[in-house]
PyMOL commands that place a pseudoatom at each C-alpha (Angstrom):
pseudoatom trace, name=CA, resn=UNK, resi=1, chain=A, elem=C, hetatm=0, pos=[-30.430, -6.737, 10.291]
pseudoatom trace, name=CA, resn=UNK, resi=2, chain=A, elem=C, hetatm=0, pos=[-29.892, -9.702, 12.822]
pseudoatom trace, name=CA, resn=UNK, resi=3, chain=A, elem=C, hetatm=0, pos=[-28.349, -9.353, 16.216]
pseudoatom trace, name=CA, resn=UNK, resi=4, chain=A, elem=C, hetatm=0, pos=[-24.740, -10.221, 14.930]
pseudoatom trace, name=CA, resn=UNK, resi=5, chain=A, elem=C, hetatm=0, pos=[-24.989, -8.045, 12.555]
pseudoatom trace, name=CA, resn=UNK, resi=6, chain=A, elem=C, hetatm=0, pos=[-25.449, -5.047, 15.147]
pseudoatom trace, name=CA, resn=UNK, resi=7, chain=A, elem=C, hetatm=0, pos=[-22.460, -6.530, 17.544]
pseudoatom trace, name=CA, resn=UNK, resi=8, chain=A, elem=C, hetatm=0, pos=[-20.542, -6.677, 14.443]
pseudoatom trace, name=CA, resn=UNK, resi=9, chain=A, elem=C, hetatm=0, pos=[-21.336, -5.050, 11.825]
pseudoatom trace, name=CA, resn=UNK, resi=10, chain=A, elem=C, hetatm=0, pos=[-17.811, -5.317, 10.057]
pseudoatom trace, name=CA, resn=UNK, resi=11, chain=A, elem=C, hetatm=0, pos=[-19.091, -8.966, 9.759]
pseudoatom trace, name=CA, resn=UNK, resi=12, chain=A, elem=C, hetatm=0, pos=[-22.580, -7.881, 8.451]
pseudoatom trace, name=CA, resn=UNK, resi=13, chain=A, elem=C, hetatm=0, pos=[-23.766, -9.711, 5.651]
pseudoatom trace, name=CA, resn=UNK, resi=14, chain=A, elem=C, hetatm=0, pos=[-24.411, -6.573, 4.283]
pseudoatom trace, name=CA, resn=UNK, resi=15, chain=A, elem=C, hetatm=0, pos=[-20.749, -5.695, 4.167]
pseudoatom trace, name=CA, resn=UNK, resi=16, chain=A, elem=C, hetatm=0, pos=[-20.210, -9.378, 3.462]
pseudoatom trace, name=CA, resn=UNK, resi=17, chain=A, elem=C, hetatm=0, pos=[-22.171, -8.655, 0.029]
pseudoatom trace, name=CA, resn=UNK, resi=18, chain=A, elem=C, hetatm=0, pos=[-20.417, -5.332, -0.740]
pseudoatom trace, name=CA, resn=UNK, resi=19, chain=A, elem=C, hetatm=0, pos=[-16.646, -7.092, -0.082]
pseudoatom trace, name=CA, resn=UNK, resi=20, chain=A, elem=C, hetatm=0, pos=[-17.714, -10.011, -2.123]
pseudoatom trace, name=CA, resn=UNK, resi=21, chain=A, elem=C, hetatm=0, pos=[-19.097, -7.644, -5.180]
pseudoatom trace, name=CA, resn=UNK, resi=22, chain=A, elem=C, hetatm=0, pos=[-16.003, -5.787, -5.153]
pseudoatom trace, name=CA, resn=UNK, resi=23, chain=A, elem=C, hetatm=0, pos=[-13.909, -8.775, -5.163]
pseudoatom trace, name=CA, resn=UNK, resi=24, chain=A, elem=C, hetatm=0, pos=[-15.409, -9.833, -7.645]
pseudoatom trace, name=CA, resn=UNK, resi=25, chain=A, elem=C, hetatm=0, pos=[-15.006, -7.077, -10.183]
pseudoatom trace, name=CA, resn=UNK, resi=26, chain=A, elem=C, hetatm=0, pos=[-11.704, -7.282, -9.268]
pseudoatom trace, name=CA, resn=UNK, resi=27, chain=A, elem=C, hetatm=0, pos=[-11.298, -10.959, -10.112]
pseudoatom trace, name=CA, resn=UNK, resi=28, chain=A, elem=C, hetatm=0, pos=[-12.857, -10.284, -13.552]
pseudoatom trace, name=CA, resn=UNK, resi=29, chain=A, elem=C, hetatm=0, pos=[-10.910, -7.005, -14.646]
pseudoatom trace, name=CA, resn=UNK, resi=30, chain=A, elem=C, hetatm=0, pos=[-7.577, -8.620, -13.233]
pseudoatom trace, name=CA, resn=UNK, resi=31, chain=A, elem=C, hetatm=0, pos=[-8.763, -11.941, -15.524]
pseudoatom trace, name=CA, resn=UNK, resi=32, chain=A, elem=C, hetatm=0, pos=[-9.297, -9.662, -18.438]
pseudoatom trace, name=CA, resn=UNK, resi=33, chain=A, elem=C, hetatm=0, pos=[-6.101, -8.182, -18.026]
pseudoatom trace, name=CA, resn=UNK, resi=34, chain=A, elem=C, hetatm=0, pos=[-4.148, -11.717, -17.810]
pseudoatom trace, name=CA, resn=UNK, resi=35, chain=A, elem=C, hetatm=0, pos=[-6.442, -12.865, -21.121]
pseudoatom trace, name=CA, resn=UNK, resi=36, chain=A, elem=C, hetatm=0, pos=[-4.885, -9.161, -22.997]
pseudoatom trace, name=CA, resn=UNK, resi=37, chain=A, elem=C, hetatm=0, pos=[-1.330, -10.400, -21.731]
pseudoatom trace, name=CA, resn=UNK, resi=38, chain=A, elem=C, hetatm=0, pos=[-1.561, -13.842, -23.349]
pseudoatom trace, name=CA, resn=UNK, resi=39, chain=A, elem=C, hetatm=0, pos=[-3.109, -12.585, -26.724]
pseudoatom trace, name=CA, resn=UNK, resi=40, chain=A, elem=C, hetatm=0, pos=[0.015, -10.237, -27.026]
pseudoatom trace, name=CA, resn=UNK, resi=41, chain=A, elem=C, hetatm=0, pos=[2.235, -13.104, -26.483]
pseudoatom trace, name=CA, resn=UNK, resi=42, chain=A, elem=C, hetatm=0, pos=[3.427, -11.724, -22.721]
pseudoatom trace, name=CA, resn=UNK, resi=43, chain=A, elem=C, hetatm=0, pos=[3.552, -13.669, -20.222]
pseudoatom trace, name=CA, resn=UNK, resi=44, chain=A, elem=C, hetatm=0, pos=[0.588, -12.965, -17.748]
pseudoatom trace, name=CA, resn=UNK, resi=45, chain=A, elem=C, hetatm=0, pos=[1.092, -11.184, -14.728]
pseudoatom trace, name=CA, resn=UNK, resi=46, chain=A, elem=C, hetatm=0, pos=[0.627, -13.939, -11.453]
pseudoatom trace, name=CA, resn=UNK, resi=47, chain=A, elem=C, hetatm=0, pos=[-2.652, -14.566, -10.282]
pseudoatom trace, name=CA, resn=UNK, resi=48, chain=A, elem=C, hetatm=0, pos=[-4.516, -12.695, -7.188]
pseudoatom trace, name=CA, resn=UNK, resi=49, chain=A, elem=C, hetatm=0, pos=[-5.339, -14.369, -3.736]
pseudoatom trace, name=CA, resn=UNK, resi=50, chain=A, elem=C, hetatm=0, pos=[-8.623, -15.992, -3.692]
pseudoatom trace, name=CA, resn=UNK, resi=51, chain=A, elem=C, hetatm=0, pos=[-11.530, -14.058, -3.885]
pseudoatom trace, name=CA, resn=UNK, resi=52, chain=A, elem=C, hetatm=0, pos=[-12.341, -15.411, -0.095]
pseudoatom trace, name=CA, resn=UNK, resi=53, chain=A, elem=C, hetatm=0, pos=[-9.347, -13.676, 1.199]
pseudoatom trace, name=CA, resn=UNK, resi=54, chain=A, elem=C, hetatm=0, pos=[-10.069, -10.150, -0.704]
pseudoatom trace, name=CA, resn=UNK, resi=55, chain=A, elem=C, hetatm=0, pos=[-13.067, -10.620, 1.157]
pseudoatom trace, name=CA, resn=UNK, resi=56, chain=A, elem=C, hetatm=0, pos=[-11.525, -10.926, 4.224]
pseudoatom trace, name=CA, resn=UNK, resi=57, chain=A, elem=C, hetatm=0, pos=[-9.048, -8.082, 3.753]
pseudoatom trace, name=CA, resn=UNK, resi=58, chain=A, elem=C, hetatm=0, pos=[-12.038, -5.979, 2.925]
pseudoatom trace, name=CA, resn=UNK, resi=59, chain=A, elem=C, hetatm=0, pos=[-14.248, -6.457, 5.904]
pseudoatom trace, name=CA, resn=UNK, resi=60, chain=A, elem=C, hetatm=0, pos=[-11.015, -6.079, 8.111]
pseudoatom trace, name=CA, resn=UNK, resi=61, chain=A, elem=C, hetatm=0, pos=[-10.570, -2.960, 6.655]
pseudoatom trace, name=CA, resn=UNK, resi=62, chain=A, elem=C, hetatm=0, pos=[-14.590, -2.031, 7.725]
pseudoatom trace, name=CA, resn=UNK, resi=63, chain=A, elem=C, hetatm=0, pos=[-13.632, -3.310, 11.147]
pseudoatom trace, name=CA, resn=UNK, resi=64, chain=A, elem=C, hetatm=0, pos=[-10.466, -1.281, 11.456]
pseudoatom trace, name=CA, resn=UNK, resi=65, chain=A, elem=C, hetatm=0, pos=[-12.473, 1.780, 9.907]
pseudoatom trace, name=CA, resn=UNK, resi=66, chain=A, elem=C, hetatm=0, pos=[-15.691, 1.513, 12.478]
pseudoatom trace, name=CA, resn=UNK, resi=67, chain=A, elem=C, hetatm=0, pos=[-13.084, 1.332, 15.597]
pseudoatom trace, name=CA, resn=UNK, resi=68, chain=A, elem=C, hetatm=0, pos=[-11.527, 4.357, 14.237]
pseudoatom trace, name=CA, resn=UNK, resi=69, chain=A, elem=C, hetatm=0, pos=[-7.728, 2.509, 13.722]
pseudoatom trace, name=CA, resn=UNK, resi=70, chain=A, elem=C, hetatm=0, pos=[-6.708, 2.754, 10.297]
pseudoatom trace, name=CA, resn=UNK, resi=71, chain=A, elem=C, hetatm=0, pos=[-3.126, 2.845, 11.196]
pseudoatom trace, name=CA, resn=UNK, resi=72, chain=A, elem=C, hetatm=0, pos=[-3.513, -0.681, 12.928]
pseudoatom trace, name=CA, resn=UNK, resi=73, chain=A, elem=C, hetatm=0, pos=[-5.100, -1.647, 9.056]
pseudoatom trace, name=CA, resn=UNK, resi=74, chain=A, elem=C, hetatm=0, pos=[-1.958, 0.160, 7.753]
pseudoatom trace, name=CA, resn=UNK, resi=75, chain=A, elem=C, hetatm=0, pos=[0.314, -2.237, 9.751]
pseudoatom trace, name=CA, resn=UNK, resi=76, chain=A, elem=C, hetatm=0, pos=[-1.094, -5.286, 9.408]
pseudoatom trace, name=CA, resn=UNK, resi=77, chain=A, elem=C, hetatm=0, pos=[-2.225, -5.166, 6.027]
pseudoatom trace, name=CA, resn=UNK, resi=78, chain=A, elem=C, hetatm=0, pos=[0.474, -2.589, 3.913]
pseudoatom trace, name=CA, resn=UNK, resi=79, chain=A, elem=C, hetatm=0, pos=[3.169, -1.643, 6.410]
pseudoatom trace, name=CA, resn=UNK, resi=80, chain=A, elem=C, hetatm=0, pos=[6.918, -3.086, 5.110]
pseudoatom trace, name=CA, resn=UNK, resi=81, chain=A, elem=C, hetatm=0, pos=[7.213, -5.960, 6.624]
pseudoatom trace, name=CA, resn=UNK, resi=82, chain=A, elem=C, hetatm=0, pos=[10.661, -4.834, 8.281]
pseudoatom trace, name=CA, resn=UNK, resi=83, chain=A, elem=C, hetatm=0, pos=[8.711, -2.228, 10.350]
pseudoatom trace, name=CA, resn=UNK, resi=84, chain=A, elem=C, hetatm=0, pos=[9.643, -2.878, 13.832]
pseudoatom trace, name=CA, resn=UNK, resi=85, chain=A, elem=C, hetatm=0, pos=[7.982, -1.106, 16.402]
pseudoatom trace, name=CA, resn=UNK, resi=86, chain=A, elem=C, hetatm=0, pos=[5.186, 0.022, 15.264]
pseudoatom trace, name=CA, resn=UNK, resi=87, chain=A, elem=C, hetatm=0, pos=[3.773, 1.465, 17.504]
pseudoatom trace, name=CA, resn=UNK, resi=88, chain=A, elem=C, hetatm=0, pos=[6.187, 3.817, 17.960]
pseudoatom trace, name=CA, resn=UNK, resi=89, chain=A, elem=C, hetatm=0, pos=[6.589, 4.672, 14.902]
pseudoatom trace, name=CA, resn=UNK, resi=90, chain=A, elem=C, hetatm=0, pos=[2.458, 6.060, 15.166]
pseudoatom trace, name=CA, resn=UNK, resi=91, chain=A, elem=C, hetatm=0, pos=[3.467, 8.676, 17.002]
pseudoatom trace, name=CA, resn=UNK, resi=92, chain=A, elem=C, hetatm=0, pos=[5.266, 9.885, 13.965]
pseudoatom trace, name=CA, resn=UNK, resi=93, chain=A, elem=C, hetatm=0, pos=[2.678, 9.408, 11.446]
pseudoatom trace, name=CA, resn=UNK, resi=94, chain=A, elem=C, hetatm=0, pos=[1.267, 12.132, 9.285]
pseudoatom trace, name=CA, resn=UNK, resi=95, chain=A, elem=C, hetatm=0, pos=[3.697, 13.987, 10.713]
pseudoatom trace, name=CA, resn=UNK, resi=96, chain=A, elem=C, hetatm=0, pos=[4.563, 17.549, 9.673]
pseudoatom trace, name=CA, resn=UNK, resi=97, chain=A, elem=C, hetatm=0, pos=[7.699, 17.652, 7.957]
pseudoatom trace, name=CA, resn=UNK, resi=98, chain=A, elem=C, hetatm=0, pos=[9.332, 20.461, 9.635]
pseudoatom trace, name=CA, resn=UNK, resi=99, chain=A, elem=C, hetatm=0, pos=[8.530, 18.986, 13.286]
pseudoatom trace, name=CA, resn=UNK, resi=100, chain=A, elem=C, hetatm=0, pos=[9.592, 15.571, 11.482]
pseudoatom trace, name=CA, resn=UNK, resi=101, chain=A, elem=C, hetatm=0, pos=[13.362, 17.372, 10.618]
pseudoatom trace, name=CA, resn=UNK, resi=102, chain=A, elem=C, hetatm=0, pos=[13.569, 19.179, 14.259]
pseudoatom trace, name=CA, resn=UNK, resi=103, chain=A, elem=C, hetatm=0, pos=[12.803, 15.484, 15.921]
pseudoatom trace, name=CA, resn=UNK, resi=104, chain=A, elem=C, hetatm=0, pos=[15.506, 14.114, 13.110]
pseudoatom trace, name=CA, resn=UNK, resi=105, chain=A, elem=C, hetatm=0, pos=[17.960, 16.640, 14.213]
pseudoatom trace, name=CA, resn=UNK, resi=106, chain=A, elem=C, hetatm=0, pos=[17.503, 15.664, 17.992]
pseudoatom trace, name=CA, resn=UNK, resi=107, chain=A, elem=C, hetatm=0, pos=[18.200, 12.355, 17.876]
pseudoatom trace, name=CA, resn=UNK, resi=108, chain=A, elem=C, hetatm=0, pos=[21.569, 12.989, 15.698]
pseudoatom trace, name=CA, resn=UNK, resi=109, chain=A, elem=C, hetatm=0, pos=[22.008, 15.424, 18.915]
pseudoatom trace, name=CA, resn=UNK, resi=110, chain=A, elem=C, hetatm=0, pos=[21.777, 13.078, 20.939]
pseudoatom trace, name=CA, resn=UNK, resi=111, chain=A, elem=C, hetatm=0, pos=[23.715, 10.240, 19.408]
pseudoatom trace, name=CA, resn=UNK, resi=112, chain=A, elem=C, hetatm=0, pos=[26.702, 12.675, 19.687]
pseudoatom trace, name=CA, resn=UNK, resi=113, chain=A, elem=C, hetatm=0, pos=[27.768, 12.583, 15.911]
pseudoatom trace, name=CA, resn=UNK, resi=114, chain=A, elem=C, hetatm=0, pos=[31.401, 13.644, 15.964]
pseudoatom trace, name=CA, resn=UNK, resi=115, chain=A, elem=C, hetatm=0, pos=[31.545, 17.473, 14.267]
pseudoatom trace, name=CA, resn=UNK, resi=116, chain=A, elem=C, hetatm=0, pos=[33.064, 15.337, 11.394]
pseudoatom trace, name=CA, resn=UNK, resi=117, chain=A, elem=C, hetatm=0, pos=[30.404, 12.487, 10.994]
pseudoatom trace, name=CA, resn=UNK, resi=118, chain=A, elem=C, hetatm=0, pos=[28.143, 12.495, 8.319]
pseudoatom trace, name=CA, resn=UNK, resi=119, chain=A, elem=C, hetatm=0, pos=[24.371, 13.439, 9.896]
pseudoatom trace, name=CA, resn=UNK, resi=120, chain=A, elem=C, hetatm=0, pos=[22.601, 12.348, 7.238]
pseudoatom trace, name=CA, resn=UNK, resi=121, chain=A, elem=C, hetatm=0, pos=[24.076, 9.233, 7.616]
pseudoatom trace, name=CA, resn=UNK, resi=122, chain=A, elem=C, hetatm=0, pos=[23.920, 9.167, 11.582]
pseudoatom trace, name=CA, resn=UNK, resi=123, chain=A, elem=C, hetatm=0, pos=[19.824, 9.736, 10.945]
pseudoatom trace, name=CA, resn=UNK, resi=124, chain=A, elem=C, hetatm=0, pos=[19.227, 6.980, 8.830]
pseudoatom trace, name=CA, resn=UNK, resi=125, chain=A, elem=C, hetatm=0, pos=[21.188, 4.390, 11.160]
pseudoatom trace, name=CA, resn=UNK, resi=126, chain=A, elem=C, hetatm=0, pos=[19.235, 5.817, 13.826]
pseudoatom trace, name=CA, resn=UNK, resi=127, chain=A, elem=C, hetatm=0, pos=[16.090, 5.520, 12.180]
pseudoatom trace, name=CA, resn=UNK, resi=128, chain=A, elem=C, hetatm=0, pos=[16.849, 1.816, 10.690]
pseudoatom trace, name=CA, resn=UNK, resi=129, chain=A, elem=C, hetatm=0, pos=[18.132, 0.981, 15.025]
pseudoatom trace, name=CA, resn=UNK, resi=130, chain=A, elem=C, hetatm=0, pos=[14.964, 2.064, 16.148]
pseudoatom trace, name=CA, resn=UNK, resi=131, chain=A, elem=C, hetatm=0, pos=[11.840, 1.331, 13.481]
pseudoatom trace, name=CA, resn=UNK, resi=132, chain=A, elem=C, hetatm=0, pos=[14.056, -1.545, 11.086]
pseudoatom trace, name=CA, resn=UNK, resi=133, chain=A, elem=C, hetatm=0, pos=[13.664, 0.240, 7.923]
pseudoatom trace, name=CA, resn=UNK, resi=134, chain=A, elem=C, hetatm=0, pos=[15.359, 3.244, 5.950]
pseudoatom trace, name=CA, resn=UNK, resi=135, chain=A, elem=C, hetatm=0, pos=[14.790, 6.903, 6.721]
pseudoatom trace, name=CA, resn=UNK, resi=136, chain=A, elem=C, hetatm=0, pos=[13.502, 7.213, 2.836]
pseudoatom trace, name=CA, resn=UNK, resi=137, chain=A, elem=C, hetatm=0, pos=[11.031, 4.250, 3.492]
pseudoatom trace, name=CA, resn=UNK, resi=138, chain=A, elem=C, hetatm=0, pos=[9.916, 5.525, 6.966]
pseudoatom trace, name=CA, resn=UNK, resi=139, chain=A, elem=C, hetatm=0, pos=[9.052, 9.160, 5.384]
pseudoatom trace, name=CA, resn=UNK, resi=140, chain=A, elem=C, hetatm=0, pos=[7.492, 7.628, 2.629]
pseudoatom trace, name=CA, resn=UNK, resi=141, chain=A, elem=C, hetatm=0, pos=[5.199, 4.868, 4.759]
pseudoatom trace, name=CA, resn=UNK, resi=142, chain=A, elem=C, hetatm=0, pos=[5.139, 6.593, 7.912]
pseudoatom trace, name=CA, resn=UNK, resi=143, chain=A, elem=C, hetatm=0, pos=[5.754, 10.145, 7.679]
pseudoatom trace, name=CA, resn=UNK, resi=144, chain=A, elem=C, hetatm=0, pos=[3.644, 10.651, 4.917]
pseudoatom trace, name=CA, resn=UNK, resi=145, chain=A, elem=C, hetatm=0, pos=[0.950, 8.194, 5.955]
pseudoatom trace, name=CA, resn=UNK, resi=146, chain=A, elem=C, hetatm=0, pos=[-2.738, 9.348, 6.133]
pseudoatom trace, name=CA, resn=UNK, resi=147, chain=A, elem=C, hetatm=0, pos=[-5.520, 7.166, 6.788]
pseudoatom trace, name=CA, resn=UNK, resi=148, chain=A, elem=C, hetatm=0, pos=[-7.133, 8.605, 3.467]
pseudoatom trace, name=CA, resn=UNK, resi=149, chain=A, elem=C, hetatm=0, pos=[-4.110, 7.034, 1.580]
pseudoatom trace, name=CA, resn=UNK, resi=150, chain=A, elem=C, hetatm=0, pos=[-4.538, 3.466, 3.712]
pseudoatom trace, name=CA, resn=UNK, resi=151, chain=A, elem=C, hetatm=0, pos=[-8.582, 3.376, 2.732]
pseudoatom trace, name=CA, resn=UNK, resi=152, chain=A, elem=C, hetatm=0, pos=[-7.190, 4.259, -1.039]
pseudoatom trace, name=CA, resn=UNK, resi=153, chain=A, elem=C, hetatm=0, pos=[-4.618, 1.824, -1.317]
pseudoatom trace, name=CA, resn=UNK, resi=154, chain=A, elem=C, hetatm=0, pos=[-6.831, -0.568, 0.668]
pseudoatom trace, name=CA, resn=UNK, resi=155, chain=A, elem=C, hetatm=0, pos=[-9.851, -0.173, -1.200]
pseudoatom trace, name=CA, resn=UNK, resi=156, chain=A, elem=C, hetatm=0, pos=[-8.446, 0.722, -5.620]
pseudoatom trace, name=CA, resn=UNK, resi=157, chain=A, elem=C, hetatm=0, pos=[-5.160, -1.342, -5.085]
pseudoatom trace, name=CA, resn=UNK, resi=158, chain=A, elem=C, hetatm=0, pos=[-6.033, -4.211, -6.861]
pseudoatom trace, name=CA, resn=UNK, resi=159, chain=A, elem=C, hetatm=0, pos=[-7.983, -1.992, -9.749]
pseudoatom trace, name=CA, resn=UNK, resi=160, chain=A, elem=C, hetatm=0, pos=[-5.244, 0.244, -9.561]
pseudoatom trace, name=CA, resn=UNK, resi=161, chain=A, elem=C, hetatm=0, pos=[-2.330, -2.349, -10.066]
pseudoatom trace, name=CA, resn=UNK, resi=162, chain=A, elem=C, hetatm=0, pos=[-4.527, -3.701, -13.285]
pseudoatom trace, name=CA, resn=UNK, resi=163, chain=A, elem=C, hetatm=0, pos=[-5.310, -0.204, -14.808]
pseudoatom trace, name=CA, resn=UNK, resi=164, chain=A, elem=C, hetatm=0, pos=[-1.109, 0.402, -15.182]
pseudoatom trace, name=CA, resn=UNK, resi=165, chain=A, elem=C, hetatm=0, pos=[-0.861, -3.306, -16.424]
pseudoatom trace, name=CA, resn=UNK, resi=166, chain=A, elem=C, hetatm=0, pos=[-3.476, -2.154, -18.688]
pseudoatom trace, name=CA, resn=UNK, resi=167, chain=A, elem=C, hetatm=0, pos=[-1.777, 0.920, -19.731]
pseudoatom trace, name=CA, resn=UNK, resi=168, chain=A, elem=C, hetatm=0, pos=[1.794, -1.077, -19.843]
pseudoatom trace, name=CA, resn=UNK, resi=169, chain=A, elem=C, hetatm=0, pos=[0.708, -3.100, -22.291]
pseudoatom trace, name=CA, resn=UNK, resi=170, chain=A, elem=C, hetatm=0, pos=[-1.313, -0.327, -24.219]
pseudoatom trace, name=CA, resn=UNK, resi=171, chain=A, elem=C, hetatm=0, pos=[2.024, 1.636, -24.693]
pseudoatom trace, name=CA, resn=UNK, resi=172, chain=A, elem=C, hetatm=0, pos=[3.886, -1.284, -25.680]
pseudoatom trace, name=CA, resn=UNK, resi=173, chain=A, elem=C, hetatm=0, pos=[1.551, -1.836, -28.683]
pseudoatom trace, name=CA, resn=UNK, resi=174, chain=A, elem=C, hetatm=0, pos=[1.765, 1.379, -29.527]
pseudoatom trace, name=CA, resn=UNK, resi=175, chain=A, elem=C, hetatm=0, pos=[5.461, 1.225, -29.688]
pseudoatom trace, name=CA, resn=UNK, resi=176, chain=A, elem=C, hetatm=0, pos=[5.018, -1.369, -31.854]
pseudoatom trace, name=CA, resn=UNK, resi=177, chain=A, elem=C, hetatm=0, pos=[2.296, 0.038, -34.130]
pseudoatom trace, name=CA, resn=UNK, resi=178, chain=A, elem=C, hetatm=0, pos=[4.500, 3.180, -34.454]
pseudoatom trace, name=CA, resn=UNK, resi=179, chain=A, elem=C, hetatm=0, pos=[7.607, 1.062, -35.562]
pseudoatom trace, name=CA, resn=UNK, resi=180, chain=A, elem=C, hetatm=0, pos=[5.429, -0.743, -38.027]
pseudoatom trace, name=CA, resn=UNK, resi=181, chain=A, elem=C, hetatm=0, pos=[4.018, 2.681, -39.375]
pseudoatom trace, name=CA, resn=UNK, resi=182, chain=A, elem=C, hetatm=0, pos=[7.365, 3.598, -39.855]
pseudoatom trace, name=CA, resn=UNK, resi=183, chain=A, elem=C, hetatm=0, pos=[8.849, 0.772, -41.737]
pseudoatom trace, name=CA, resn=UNK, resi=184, chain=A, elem=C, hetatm=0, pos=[10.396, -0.970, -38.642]
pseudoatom trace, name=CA, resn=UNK, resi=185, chain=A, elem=C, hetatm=0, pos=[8.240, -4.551, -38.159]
for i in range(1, 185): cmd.bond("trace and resi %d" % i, "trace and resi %d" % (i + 1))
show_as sticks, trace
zoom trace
């Protein structure tokens, strides 16, 4: 190990090799899966960022990991892009639901719904004024969000995209097969 390697080690050429290995499978299963598309007459799905950039992403990810911020990874890298304030909106994250409802509750409360206003309405207004996205979206990104899930998503999301293309088109020609078994092809 050199001396920038130890100052930063997200930029190791160690972790260097390991992003560029991973890219790599990535940029051959995601080729395979393009190559299956075209011999089934479909058109392909689009292409993938350079292999450089995966690269990139991946030893940001390290970085973020080794300073202990996975929800600044989160934001940057798989956040909506309408999420305003976020860092606000970390104080919410991984939230209990329960404590999530009671803090939902207040701020209808507080924003003086008349007795005949629709709160469920009122909270998603609320929630849309103050982060810029839905209440639906902000439980699902936000609420919900764990750094396990970000280093998942971050780490199989390409793979995991190309597996259900993979199993897309594997149902499709089964489909098929079945209406040819059947006299229908």
């Amino acid at each position: 190990m050199n001396l920038t390697d130890a100052l930063d080690p997200a930029d190791s050429e160690a972790v260097r090799a390991v992003a560029a290995a991973l890219a790599g499978m990535e940029r051959d299963l995601h080729d395979a899966i393009q190559d299956h598309y075209e011999a089934l007459g479909v058109d392909p799905p689009a292409d993938r960022e350079a292999p450089e950039e995966r690269i990139d992403q991946l030893q940001r990810l390290v970085d973020h990991h080794l300073r202990d911020d996975l929800w600044g990874y989160f934001v940057a890298e798989q956040a909506p892009e309408e999420l305003e304030t976020p860092a606000e909106a970390e104080q919410y994250a991984g939230m209990e639901q329960e404590a999530w409802n009671r803090t939902v509750e207040t701020w209808v409360a507080e924003a003086d719904v008349d007795a005949d206003g629709d709160e469920t309405s009122a909270a998603d207004r609320i929630i849309r004024e103050r982060f810029g996205i839905d209440r639906e979206t902000f439980e699902r990104q936000v609420i919900e969000w764990t750094p396990e899930r970000t280093l998942r998503i971050a780490l199989r999301g390409p793979t995991d995209t190309d597996i259900e293309r993979l199993r897309v088109a594997t149902r499709a020609l089964s489909r098929k097969s079945d209406g040819d078994e059947n006299g229908g092809g």
